[in-house]
LOGUDO-142226 format. One record per residue (C-alpha): residue number from 1; x, y, z. Coordinates in steps of 0.1 Angstrom, whole numbers, plus 5000, padded with zeros to 4 digits. Layout:
BEGIN
 num   c1   c2   c3
 NUM    X    Y    Z
...
***
This chain:
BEGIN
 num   c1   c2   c3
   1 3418 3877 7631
   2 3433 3895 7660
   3 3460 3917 7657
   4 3486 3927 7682
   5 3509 3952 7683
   6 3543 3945 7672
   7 3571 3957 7689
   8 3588 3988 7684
   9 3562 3993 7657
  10 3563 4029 7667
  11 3533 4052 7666
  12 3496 4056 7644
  13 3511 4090 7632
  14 3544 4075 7625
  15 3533 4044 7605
  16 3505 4039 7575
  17 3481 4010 7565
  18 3490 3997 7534
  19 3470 3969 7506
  20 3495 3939 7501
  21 3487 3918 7471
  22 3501 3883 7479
  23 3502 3851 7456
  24 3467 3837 7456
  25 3465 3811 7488
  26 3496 3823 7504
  27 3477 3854 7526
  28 3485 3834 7561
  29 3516 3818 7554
  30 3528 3860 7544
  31 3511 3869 7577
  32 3534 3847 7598
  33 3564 3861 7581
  34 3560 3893 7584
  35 3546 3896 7619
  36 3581 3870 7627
  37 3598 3900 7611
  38 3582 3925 7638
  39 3552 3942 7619
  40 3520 3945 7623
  41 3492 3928 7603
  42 3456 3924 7595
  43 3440 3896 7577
  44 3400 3894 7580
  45 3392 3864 7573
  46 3353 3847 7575
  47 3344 3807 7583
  48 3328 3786 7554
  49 3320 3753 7560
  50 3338 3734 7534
  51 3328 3698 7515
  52 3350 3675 7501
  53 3346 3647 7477
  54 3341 3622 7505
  55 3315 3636 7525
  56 3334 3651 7554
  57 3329 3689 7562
  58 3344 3710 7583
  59 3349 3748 7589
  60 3377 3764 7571
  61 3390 3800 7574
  62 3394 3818 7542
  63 3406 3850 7535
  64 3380 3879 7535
  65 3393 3896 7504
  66 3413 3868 7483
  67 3451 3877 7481
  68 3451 3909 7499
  69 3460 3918 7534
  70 3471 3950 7551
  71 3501 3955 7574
  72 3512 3985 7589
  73 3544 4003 7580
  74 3566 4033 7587
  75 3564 4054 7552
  76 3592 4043 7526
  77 3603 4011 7546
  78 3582 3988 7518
  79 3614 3969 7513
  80 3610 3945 7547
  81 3576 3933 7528
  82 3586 3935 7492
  83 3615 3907 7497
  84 3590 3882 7509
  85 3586 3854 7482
  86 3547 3855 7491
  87 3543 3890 7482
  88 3533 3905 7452
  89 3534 3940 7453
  90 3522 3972 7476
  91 3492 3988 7460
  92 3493 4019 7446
  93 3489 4037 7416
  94 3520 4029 7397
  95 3548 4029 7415
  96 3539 4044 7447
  97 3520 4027 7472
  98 3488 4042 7484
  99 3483 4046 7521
 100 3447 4032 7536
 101 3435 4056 7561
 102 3434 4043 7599
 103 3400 4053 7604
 104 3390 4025 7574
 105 3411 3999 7589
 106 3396 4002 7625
 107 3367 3999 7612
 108 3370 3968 7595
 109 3387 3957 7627
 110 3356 3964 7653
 111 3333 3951 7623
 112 3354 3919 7622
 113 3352 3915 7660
 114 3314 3924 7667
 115 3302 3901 7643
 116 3314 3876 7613
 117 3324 3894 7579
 118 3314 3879 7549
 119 3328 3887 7511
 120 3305 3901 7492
 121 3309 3914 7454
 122 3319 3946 7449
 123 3290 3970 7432
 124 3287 4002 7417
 125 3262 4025 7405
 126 3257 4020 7364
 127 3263 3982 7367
 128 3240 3955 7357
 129 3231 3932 7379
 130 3205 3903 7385
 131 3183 3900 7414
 132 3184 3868 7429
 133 3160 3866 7452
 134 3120 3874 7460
 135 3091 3877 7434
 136 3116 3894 7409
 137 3143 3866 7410
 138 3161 3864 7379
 139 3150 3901 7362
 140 3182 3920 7355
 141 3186 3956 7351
 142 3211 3985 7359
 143 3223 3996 7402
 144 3214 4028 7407
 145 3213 4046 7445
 146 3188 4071 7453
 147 3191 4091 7486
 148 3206 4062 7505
 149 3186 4031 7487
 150 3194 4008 7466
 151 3173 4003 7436
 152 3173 3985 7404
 153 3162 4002 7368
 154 3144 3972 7350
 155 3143 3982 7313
 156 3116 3975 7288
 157 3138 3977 7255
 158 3110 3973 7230
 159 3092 4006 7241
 160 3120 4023 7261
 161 3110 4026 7288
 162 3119 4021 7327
 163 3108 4013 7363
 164 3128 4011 7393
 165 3119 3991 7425
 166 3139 3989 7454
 167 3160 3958 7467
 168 3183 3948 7492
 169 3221 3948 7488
 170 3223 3909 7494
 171 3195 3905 7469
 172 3214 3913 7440
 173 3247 3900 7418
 174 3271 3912 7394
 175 3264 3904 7362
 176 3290 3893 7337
 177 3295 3915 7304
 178 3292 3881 7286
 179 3258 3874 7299
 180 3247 3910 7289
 181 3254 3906 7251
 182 3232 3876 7248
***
């Protein structure tokens, strides 16, 4: 989604990105509000084609990152968001909101406009995961990164051992901690 500046909205060195956690499915309606209000948003958002019970489809914009967006404030004016009824709180670690650098929201900004953003799970190094795809479809083992790849560490319980092999980032999927203990 495009973002415009609002006016009056001062400088980048006067105002801060923040994280805005909004009731789930209220993202746009908290959009429109605030920038009636004068500030400046962003809400990526990607196009799914959605299906309903009686056949008809169409293509529906959701939310990039599911009750979150990011608007841009001067520092201590978190009031003029707090007292919409859509929003849920700044985040932060406890009671201070935590500022998002400008370089990381431009950058989701050109990403969003030179091609279409996708969610994608969130994955860290130490988690188990299952690959989903290619000759080793349904293995699962632990994410580690070495140098700047990706691989997976498929474990051999019964003689402790390990191998690694290599995948690609959309091959791969969380793994619930309820499906490891089985």
């Amino acid at each position: 989604m495009e973002i415009t500046p609002a006016p009056g909205n001062g400088t980048q060195n006067s105002t801060r990105w923040y994280a805005v956690h909004t009731m789930p499915r209220h993202e746009k309606r908290v959009q429109e509000r605030l920038e009636y209000r004068g500030l400046r948003c962003f809400l990526p958002v990607y196009t799914k084609t959605a299906r309903w019970n009686n056949g008809c489809t169409a293509s529906v914009e959701f939310p990039l990152f599911p009750t979150y967006m990011f608007v841009e404030l001067a520092e201590r004016a978190y009031a003029r968001i707090l007292i919409d009824p859509g929003v849920r709180r700044i985040v932060g670690t406890g009671r201070e909101p935590v500022a998002i650098p400008h370089s990381e929201i431009e950058s989701l900004q050109r990403a969003a406009r030179l091609a279409p953003l996708q969610p994608h799970d969130y994955l860290t190094a130490g988690e188990t995961v299952r690959i989903t795809r290619g000759p080793l479809a349904d293995l699962t083992g632990i994410l580690i990164r070495k140098n700047s790849d990706l691989r997976v560490v498929l474990q051999l319980d019964l003689i402790r051992q390990g191998a690694s092999v290599e995948v690609a980032l959309d091959d791969v999927e969380p793994v619930s901690a309820e499906a490891v203990r089985r």
